[in-house]
Legacy VTK file of the C-alpha trace (Angstrom):
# vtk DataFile Version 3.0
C-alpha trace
ASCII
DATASET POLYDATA
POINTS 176 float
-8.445 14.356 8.846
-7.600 14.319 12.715
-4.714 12.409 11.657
-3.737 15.281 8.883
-4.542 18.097 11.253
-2.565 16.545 14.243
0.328 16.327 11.853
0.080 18.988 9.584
2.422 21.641 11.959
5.198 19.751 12.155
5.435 17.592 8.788
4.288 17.973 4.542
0.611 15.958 4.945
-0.723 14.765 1.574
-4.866 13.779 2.560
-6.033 11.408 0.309
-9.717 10.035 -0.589
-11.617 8.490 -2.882
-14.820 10.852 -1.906
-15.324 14.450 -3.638
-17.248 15.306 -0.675
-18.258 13.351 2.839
-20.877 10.777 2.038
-23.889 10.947 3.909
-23.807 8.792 6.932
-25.665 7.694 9.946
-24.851 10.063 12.628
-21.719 9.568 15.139
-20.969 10.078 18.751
-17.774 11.499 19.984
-16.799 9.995 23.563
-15.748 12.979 26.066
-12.010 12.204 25.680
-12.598 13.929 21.721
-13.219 16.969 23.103
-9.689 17.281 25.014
-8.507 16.143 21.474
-10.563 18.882 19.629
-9.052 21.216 21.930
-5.539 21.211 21.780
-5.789 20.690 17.622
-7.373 24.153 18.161
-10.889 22.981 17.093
-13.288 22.712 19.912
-15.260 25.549 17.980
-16.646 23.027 15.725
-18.424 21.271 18.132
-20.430 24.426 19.053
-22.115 24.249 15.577
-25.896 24.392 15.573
-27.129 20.732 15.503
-24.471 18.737 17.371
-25.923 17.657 20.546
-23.465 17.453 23.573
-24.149 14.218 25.564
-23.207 12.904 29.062
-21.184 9.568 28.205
-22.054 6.622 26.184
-22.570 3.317 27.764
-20.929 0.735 25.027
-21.331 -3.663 25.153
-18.498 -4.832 23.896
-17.962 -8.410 23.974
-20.684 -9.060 26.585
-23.849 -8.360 27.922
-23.142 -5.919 30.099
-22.920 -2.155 29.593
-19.333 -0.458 30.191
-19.634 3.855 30.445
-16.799 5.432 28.548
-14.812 8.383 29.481
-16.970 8.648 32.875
-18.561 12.551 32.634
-18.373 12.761 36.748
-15.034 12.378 36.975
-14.150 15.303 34.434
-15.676 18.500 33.186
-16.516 17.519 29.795
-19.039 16.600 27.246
-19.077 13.509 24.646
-20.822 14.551 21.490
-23.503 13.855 18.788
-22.510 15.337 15.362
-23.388 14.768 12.111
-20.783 13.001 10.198
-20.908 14.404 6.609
-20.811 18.112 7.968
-18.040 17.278 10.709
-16.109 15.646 7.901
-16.526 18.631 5.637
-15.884 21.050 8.239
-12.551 18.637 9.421
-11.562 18.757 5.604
-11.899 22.833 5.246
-9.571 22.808 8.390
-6.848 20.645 6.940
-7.051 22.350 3.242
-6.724 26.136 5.856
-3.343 24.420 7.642
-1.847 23.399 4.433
-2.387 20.066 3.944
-2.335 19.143 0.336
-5.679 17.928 -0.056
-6.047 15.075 -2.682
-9.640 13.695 -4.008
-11.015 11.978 -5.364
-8.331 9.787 -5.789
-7.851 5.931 -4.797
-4.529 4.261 -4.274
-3.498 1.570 -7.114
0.177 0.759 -5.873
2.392 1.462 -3.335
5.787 -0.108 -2.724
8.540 0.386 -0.094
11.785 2.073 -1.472
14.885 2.550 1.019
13.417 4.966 3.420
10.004 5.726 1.702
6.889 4.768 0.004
6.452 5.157 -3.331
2.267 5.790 -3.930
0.724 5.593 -7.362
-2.658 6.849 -7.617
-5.715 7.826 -9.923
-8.277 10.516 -10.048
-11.725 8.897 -9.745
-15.012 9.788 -11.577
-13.858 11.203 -14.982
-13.486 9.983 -18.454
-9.583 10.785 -18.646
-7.847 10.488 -15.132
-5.262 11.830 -13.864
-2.491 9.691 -12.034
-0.704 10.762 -9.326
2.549 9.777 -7.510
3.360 10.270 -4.070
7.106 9.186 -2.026
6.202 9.208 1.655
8.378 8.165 4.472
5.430 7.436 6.826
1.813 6.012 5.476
-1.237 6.001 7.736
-3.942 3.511 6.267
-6.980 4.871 7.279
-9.618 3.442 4.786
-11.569 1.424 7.611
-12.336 -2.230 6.872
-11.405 -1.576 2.857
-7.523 -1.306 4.426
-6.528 -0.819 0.664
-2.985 0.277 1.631
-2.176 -2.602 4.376
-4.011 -5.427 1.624
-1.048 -4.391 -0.349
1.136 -5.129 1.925
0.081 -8.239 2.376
-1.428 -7.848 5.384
-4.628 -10.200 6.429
-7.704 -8.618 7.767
-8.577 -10.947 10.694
-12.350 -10.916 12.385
-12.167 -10.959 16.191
-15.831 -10.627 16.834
-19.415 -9.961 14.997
-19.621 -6.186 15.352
-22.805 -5.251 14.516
-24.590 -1.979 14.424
-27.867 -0.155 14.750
-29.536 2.608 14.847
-33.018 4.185 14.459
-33.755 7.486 13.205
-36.537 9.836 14.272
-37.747 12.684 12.800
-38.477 15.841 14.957
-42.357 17.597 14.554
-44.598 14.559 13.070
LINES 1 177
176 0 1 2 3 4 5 6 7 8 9 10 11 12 13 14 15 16 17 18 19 20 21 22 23 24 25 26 27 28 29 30 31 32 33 34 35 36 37 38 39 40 41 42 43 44 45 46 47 48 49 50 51 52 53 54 55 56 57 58 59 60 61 62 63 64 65 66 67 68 69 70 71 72 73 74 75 76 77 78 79 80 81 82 83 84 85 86 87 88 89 90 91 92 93 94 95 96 97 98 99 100 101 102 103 104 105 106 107 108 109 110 111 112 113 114 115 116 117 118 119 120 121 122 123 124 125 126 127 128 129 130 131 132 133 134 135 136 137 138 139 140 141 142 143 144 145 146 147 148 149 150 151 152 153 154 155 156 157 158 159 160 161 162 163 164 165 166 167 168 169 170 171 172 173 174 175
């Protein structure tokens, strides 16, 4: 959607996903430099919505045992942030659909080929008895499916694993 939004002045953005709506998802942080982001896309707004919590930097091991800070808060003005994901993505989506980009879901990508100057993009309409398919010529293509990376798989491309990424998280619940 940042991509879309970013975009979306200047050039015809077709947004594509295989989700009706956001899944629910285990909560994200923004680093500070988002909010510089936010606010030249024109949407720092959203992150004054009741439940995101603003949050002094993030200290992040990458690699090693030691913690790096990102985006150190004392040397600029600015907060990182806590949101929650499905109601940032919905809220990211509603501000794409408002800019005119042509909002497509849910759909998931079944070909794509390289003609001349463009992409050619076949699609279909997910969750109903009788989809729809949907073609798409593009001269640029961003691939933004995370790990799936439908679109760069069928280009051949191989997913290589540079480390063992792994997450957690604990979740509290507030008045027990």
């Amino acid at each position: 959607c940042i991509a879309a939004l970013a975009l979306s002045g200047r050039f015809s953005v077709t947004l594509v996903d295989t989700e009706t709506l956001p899944p629910p998802r285990m909560g994200e942080s923004l680093p500070p430099a988002a909010e510089r982001l936010m606010d030249q896309l024109g949407l720092a707004h959203l992150l004054s919505r009741p439940g995101y919590l603003a949050c002094k930097g993030m200290n992040s091991y990458w690699g090693n045992e030691n913690a790096e800070l990102l985006d150190d808060p004392t040397a600029q003005n600015i907060n990182g942030w806590h949101v929650c994901r499905q109601a940032f993505e919905t809220e990211l989506r509603e501000q794409a659909q408002r800019r005119g980009v042509n909002c497509v879901w849910p759909y998931a990508l079944d070909t794509s080929s390289a003609n001349g100057h463009h992409w050619h993009l076949g699609m279909h309409e997910l969750d109903c008895e009788s989809p729809d398919t949907l073609t798409c010529r593009a001269k640029i293509v961003i691939d933004a499916s995370g790990r799936l990376n439908t679109f760069a798989q069928q280009q051949g491309a191989m997913r290589q694993n540079l480390d063992l990424l792994v997450a957690s998280w604990i979740t509290f619940c507030s008045g027990h």
